[in-house]
C-alpha positions, -999 to 999 in steps of 0.1 A, spaced: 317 -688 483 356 -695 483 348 -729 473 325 -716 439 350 -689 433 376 -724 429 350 -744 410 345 -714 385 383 -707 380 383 -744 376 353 -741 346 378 -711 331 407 -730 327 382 -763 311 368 -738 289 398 -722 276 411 -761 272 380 -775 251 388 -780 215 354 -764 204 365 -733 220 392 -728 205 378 -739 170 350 -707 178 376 -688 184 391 -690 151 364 -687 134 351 -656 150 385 -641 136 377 -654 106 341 -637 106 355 -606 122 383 -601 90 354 -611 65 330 -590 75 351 -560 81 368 -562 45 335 -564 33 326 -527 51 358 -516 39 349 -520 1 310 -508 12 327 -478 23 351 -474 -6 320 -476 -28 298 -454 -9 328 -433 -13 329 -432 -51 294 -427 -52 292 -394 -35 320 -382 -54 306 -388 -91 273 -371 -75 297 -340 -70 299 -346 -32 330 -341 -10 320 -357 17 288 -379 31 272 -373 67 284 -402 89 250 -405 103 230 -393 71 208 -410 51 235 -415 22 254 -439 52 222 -461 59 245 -491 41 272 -487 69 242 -482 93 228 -516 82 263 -533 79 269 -524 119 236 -534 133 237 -571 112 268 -577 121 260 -567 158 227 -594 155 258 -620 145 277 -613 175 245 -619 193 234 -655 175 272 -665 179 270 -655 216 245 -672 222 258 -705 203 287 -699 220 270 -702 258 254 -736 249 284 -751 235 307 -741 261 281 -749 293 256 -777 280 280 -802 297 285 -783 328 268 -808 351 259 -833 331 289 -843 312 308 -847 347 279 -871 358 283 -891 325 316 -896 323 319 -905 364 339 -877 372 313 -861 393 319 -894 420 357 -881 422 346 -843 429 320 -843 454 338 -868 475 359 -833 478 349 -811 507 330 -791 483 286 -790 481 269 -792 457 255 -761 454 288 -746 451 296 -762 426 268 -760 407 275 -720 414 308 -716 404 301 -737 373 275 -709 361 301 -685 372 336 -696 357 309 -698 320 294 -668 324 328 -652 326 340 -667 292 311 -660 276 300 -625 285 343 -618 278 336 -632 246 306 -613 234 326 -586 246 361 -585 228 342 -592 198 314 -570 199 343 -538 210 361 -555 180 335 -551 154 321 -519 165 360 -504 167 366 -522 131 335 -503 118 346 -471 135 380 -471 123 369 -478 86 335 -456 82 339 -433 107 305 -445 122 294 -457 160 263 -461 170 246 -438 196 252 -458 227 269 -489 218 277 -495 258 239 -499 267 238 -520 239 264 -544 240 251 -544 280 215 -559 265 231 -587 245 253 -601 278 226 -602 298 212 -622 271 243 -642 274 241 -647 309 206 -655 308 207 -680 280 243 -695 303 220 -699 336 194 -716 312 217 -740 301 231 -746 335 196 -755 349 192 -777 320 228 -796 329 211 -807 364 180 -818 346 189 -833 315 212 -853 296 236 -830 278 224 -841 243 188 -835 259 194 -802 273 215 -783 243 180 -793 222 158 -778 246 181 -748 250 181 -740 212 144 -747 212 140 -718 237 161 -701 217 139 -704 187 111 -696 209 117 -662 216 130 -654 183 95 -663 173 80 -644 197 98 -614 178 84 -625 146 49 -627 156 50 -592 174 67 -583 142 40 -595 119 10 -586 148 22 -551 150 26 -546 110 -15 -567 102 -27 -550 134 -35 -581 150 -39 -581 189 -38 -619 188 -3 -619 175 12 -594 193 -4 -607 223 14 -642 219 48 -626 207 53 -610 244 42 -646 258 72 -658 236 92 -633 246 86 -634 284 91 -672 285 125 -666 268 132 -630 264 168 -631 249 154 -616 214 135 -591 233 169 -579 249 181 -582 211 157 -558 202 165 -538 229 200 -540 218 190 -524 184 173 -499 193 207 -484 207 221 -489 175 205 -469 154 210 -432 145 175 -410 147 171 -418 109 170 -454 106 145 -453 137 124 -428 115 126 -451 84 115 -485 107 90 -461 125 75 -461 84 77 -493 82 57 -499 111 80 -523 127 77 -543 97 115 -558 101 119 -581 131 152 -583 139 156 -542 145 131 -525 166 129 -489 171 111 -487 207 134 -491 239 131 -523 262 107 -516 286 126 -517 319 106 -545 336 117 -567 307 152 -559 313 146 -565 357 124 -597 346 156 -607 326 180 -605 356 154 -623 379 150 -652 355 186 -656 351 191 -659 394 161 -683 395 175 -706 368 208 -709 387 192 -708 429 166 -736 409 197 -754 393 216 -753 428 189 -762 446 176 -791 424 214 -807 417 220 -807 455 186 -832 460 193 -854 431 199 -889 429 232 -898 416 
């Protein structure tokens, strides 16, 4: 364990290094200052509204503050899709790039294994990316608080869905390092990417037409990749009783919001996934052919 504890350290400091990091980075800040003006003159307007209606003030969580509502949860779905662009960039080269550029020879003749290395490379990632998702999730959500007054109900259980979607989508990338080449694996990663976010489409569109068939092969979507399930779950967390009543209408017409809770065996089928991707990557880097 001492050895993977080094190894992920190691994949820290090479993440903090990498260009493409840093360019992220800059424009997350970038994003964050954007979108945050842009709820500030929402507000202001919201503001101006109520008062010509004769109005002193709006309820934070009223109807009249759906816009801020809105403006919170889609900016939350960004911190996901960044997130989650964020743990393929940084890790699609974790194994693989080493092995293609030779440096892999130089490590391993190191008194380290393999599987501890593939270990503390899903480790050291993890850690950049789930502190990521996290400054900039507690950044937008504080930004949003600070200017409207608004937080969602319980943005903790929340931002908790979306970095175990993180770490999920990480160990999935990390598998895909010992398998593929990088180029290879960052396509197939995005593709199960896409995958699940059409599973949430087609339980989206199965739920709204009252089609068993759809909704039947949006939860096969979304058990084969069930990042945009944890998404969803995410949402739900988000919202104030009266934007759940308003989907509720809707009949879960809108598939990037849901307003049902995960269903916990999603959530523990999640966390299993995630430690079978990285005991499969260990296990299937410390047999291979180099």
């Amino acid at each position: 364990m001492r050895n993977a504890l080094l190894i992920a350290e190691l994949s820290l400091r090479e993440a903090m290094r990498k260009r493409l990091v840093l360019v992220l980075l800059l424009l997350t800040a970038a994003f964050l200052g954007f979108y945050l003006f842009g709820v500030f003159k929402l507000e202001a307007t919201l503001d101006q509204r109520a008062l010509e209606a004769g109005l002193e003030e709006r309820s934070v969580t009223g109807a009249a503050n759906l816009p801020v509502m809105y403006a919170a949860m889609f900016g939350m779905y960004l911190v996901y899709f960044l997130g989650a662009l964020m743990a393929v960039l940084s890790t699609v080269g974790a194994i693989s790039g080493d092995v293609e550029s030779g440096v892999m020879q130089s490590i391993l003749a190191r008194p380290i294994r393999r599987a501890q290395l593939v270990l503390g490379r899903w480790l050291g990632f993890t850690a950049v990316n789930v502190l990521y998702v996290s400054l900039v999730s507690g950044a937008l959500l504080g930004g949003v608080w600070l200017i409207t007054g608004f937080l969602p109900p319980a943005p903790l259980l929340a931002v908790g869905l979306i970095l175990l979607a993180i770490t999920l989508i990480t160990a999935l990338t990390v598998l895909g390092s010992t398998l593929w080449t990088t180029l290879a694996n960052g396509i197939g990663v995005f593709v199960l990417y896409g995958v699940g976010f059409a599973g949430g489409v087609l339980a989206s569109i199965g739920t709204f037409a009252a089609s068993p068939t759809l909704v039947t092969l949006g939860r096969l979507a979304n058990t084969l990749m069930p990042t945009n399930a944890l998404w969803l779950g995410a949402s739900y967390h988000l919202q104030p009783d009266v934007l759940r009543q308003l989907g509720d209408m809707t009949r879960g017409a809108n598939p990037i919001f849901s307003t049902t809770p995960i269903a916990p065996g999603l959530v523990l089928w999640a966390v299993l996934y995630a430690l079978a991707a990285v005991l499969v990557a260990m296990w299937r880097f410390s047999r291979r052919d180099l």
